[in-house]
Each structure stands twice: as structure tokens, then as C-alpha cells.
C-alpha positions in Angstrom: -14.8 16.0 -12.9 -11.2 15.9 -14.0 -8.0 16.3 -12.5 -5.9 19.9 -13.0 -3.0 18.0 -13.8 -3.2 14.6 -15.5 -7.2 15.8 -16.6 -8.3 11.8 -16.2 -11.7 11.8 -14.2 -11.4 11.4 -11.1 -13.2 8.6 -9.4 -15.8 9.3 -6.9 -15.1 6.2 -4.8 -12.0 7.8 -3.9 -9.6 10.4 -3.0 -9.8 14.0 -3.9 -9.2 17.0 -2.7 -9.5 20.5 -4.1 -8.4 24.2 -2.3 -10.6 27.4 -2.2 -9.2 28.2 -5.1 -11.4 25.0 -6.9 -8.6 23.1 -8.1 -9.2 19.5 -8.1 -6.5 16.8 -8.0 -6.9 12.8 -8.3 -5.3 10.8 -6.0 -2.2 9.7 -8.1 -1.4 13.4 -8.6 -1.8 14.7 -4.4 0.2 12.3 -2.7 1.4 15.7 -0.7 -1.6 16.0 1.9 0.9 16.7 5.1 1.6 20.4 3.3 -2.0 21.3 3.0 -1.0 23.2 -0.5 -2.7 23.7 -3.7 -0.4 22.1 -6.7 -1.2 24.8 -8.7 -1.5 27.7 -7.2 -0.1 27.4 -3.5 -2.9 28.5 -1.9 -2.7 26.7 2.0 -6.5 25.9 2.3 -7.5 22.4 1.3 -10.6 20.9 1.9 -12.5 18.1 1.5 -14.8 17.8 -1.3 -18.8 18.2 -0.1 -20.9 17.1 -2.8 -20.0 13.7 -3.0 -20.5 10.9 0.0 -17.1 8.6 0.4 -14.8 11.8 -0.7 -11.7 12.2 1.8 -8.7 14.1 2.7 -6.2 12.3 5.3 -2.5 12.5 6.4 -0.7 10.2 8.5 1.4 10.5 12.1 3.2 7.7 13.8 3.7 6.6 17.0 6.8 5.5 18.9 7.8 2.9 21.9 10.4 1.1 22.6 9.2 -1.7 20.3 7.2 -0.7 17.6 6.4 2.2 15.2 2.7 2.4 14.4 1.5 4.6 11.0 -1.6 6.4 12.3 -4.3 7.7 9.5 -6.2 10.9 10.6 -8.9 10.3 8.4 -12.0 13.0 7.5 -14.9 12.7 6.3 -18.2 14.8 5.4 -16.4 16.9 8.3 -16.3 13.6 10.4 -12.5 13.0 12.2 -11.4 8.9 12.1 -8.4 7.6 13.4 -7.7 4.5 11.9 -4.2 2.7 12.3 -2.3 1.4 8.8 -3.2 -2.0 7.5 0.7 -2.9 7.8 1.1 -1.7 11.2 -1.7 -4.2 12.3 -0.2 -7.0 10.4 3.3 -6.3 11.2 2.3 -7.4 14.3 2.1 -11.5 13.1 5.9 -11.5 12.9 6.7 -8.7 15.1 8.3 -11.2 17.7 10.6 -12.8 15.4 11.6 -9.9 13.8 12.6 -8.0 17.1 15.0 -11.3 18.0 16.5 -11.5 14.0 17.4 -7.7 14.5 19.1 -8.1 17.9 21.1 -10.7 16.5 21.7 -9.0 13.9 22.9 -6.0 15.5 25.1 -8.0 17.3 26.4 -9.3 14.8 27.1 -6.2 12.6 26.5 -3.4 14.6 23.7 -0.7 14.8 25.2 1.4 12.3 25.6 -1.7 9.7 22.2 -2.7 10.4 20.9 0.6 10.0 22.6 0.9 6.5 21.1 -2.2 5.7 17.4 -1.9 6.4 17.5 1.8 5.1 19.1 -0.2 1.6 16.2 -2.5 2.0 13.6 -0.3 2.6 15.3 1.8 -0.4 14.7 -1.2 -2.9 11.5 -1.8 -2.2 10.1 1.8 -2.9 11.9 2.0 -6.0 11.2 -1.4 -7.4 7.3 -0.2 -6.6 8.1 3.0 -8.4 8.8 0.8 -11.7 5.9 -1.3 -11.2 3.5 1.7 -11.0 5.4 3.6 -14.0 5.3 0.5 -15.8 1.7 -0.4 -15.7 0.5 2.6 -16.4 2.1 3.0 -19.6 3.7 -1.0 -20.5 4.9 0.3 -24.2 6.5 3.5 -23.7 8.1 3.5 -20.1 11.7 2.0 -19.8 12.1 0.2 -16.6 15.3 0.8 -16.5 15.6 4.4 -16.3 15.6 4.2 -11.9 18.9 2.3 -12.4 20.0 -1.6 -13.3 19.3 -2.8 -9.8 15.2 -2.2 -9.5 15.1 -2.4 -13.4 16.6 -6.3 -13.1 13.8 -6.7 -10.3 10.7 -5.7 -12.8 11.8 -7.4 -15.8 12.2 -10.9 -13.5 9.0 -10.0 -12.5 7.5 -9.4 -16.3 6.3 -12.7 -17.0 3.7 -11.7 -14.0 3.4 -8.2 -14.3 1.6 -8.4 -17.9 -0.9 -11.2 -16.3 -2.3 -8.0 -15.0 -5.4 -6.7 -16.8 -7.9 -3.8 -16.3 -6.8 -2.0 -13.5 -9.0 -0.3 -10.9 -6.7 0.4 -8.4 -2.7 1.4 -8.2 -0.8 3.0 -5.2 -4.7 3.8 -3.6 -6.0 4.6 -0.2 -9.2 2.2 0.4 -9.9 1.9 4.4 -12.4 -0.1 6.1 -15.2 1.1 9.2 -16.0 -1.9 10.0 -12.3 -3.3 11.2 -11.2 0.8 11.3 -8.1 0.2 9.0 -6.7 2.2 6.4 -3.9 1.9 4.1 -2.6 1.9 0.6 -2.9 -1.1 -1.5 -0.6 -1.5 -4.5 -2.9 -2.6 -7.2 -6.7 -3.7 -7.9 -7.0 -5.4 -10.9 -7.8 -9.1 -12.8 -5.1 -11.8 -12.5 -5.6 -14.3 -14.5 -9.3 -13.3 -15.3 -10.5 -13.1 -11.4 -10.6 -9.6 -9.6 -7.7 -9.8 -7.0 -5.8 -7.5 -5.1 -2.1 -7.6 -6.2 0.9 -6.7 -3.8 4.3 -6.4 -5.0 7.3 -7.4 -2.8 11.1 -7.7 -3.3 13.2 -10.2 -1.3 16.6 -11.7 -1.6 15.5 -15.4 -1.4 12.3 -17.1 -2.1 9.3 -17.3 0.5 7.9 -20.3 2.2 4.2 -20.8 2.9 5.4 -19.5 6.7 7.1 -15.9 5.4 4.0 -14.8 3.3 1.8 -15.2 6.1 1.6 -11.2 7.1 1.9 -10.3 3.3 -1.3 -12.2 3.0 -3.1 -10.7 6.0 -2.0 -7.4 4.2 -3.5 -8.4 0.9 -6.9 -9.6 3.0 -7.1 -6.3 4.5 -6.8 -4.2 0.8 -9.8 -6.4 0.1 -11.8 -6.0 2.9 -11.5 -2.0 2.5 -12.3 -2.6 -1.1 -15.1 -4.6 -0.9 -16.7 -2.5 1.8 -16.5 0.7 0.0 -17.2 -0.7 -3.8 -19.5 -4.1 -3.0 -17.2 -5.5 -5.4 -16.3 -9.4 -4.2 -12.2 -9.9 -4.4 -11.5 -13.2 -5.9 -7.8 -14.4 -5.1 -5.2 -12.7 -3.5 -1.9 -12.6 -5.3 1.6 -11.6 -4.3 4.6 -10.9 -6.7 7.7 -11.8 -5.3 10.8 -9.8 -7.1 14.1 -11.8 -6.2 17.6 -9.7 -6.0 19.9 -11.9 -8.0 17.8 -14.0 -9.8 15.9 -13.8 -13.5 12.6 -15.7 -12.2 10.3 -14.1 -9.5 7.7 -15.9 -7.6 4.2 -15.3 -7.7 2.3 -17.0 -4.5 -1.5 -17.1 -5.2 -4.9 -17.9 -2.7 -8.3 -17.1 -2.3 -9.9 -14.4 -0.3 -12.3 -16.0 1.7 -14.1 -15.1 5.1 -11.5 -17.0 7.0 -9.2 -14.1 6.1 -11.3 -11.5 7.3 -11.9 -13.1 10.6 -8.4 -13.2 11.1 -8.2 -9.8 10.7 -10.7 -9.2 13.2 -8.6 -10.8 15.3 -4.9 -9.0 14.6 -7.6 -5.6 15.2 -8.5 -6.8 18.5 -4.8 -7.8 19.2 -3.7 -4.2 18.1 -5.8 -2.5 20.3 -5.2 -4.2 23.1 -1.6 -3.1 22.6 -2.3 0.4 21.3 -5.7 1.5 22.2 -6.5 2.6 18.6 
């Protein structure tokens, strides 16, 4: 079966969706799922696909306190209804507590306004730099990755060197969940690393990470892997963040294996989150 608009196959591990009016769309091309809309034609009825077992639709909600913003999926399946909560809202909650005192002292130091300018600029970054990454691996000879401006262009080519370390790619910008730790969430790319399967996230920061600041990044990574595994009975290797530096021509790659240590510790930020949530 292949997609109406970029005609690759689409994978029958993974997302797909089509309308009444039998259009079928791969993942990559029906990021829209909140609008319900055919691509094509505009037709408002989208469905899940039926002859195929892990085949999915989903769209996401959040949910507000005081404290914390939690991404909820709404997940369905074979006509079945999941709710399971994103894989960085669960592990957002490692450094939640140190994150809520930086940002009242930074707020007090530069006001909400300031702040709010700044995380926006951050968050900002981050997409677009991701943008690139995606872009760029998809098509390494043709795309410039420079075209989204200097500033996430800089970012990529620091991160080259690592970038083209990257062979045979499963996975990019996916949604994999999990029903055994109910998680769900979009991992950034499946593929080898230096000749071992590994699941490969891709940060931005404007200094270099300690063992101590990678610790939810790799809890995120774990989780990917645990979704992966579960729905492909593939076995993740390593897990492998690369670290794009503002200001600087070398990024930092921070590498470990995915053992079962990492999965039990998710089992435990799952517990944690529920206990807070109920989800």
C-alpha cells in the first residue's frame, strides 16, 4: 500500500490513516490528525485502517495545573480507546523540581514577560534545528541545511560529523507507544549508530551536558525503545543523544546501552506519574 502523496509504502507497523474516500497517507505525510481531514480531498471522515492489526489513528490533549502541563495521547485501536500520557511528560518529571526553582529565579530575575520570550526562543530552536535534521537525513546530498536560516543551519553542520554516523533508518519523527508501561510518544530517529541499532534523539543546548543533565534525555531515549521493541521484537542496542551547541562548531554526542535497568526505571517514573495524575 502506498501513500497518496509521497507514494513510499507505507509500513504496517505503523501509522496510517485513510478517509471514506480511500485515501491513504503514511505517517510523515498526516501529522494533521486534530482536523480529522482528508489531504486530498477534504473529506471530514477519517478512520482507522481495519485490515491490518497495530494500525492507529491518535491526536493529543493536554492537561493543566498549577505546576505542570501533561501531553495526553487518545489513542485507537481496532476500535479500542487508550489513553496513554507522552513519554516526555513522564520523564519531565525527573527534573521537574529543579526546573520549577531555576524558572522562579529566573523570573525574578528578568521578569515573566522576558522569561516567556526566552523559553518560547528556546523551544523555537529546538523545532527548527529538528526540522533540519529530519530534511537532512532524508535526503543528505540534495537538501541545504541552511535554507531555515544561519542559526539552526550552524547547529546541524556542528552536528555533521554525527549525523552521517547514522545508517539505515527505520524510524524518523514516529509515533511507537508501549501497553505494557501505557506511554506513547514520538521518537526522533530509529536507526544504526555506529553499526548497533539505537534509538537517536537530537537536542540543542547552549553549553555542554554533564552525566547529571542527560539523565531525563536518557529515560526519554529508554522509553522510544521500550515502545519499539514491544511493537517490532527488535532488541535496541545503545542509546545515543546528539547534543547541537549554540555558539560552538563541535556538538557532543553522549552514548549508553539500553539495558533492563532502563526499563525498570521507567516503570518506576509510570508509577510516579500516576500517582500524581491518575493516568
Amino acid at each position: 500500500m502506498d501513500c497518496c502523496i509521497c507514494v513510499n509504502v507505507i509500513d504496517p507497523l505503523f501509522i496510517s490513516k485513510l478517509s471514506n474516500c480511500k485515501h491513504f497517507f503514511c505517517q510523515q505525510c498526516s501529522f494533521d490528525l486534530v482536523s480529522k481531514k482528508c489531504l486530498l480531498c477534504n473529506n471530514k471522515h477519517i478512520a482507522t485502517l481495519s485490515n491490518a492489526n497495530i494500525l492507529f489513528a491518535h491526536y493529543e490533549r493536554f492537561i493543566h495545573s498549577d505546576d505542570f502541563s501533561t501531553r495526553v495521547y487518545n489513542l485507537n485501536i481496532n476500535n479500542k480507546n487508550f489513553n496513554y500520557p507522552s513519554v516526555t511528560s513522564i520523564t519531565t518529571i525527573v527534573g521537574y523540581v529543579g526546573f520549577k526553582i531555576y524558572r522562579e529565579k529566573r523570573i525574578k530575575e528578568i521578569g515573566i514577560g522576558q522569561y516567556a520570550k526566552e523559553s518560547t526562543a528556546i523551544t523555537d530552536r529546538g523545532t527548527l534545528v529538528h526540522l533540519v535534521i529530519e530534511k537532512f537525513l532524508k535526503d543528505p546530498k540534495n537538501y541545504d541545511i541552511f535554507c531555515e536560516g544561519l542559526m539552526a543551519g550552524s547547529i546541524v553542520q556542528s552536528m555533521m560529523v554525527y549525523l552521517k554516523e547514522i545508517k539505515s533508518i527505520i524510524l524518523q519523527e514516529s509515533i511507537v507507544f508501549s501497553h505494557e508501561l501505557k506511554i506513547m510518544g514520538q521518537v526522533d530517529c530509529v536507526g544504526y549508530f555506529n553499526k548497533k541499532l539505537s534509538v537517536i534523539d537530537f537536542k540543542t543546548s547552549i553549553k555542554r551536558k554533564t552525566k547529571s543533565t542527560t539523565i531525563a534525555y536518557f529515560h526519554q531515549c529508554a522509553a522510544y525503545a521500550a515502545c519499539f521493541e514491544e511493537s517490532t521484537g527488535k532488541k535496541i542496542e545503545q542509546l545515543v543523544l546528539i547534543i547541537g551547541i549554540v555558539n560552538e562548531n563541535q556538538s557532543q554526542v553522549v552514548i549508553k546501552p539500553f539495558t533492563i535497568k532502563d526499563v525498570d526505571c521507567l516503570k518506576a517514573l509510570r508509577r510516579k506519574f500516576f500517582d500524581i495524575f491518575s493516568i
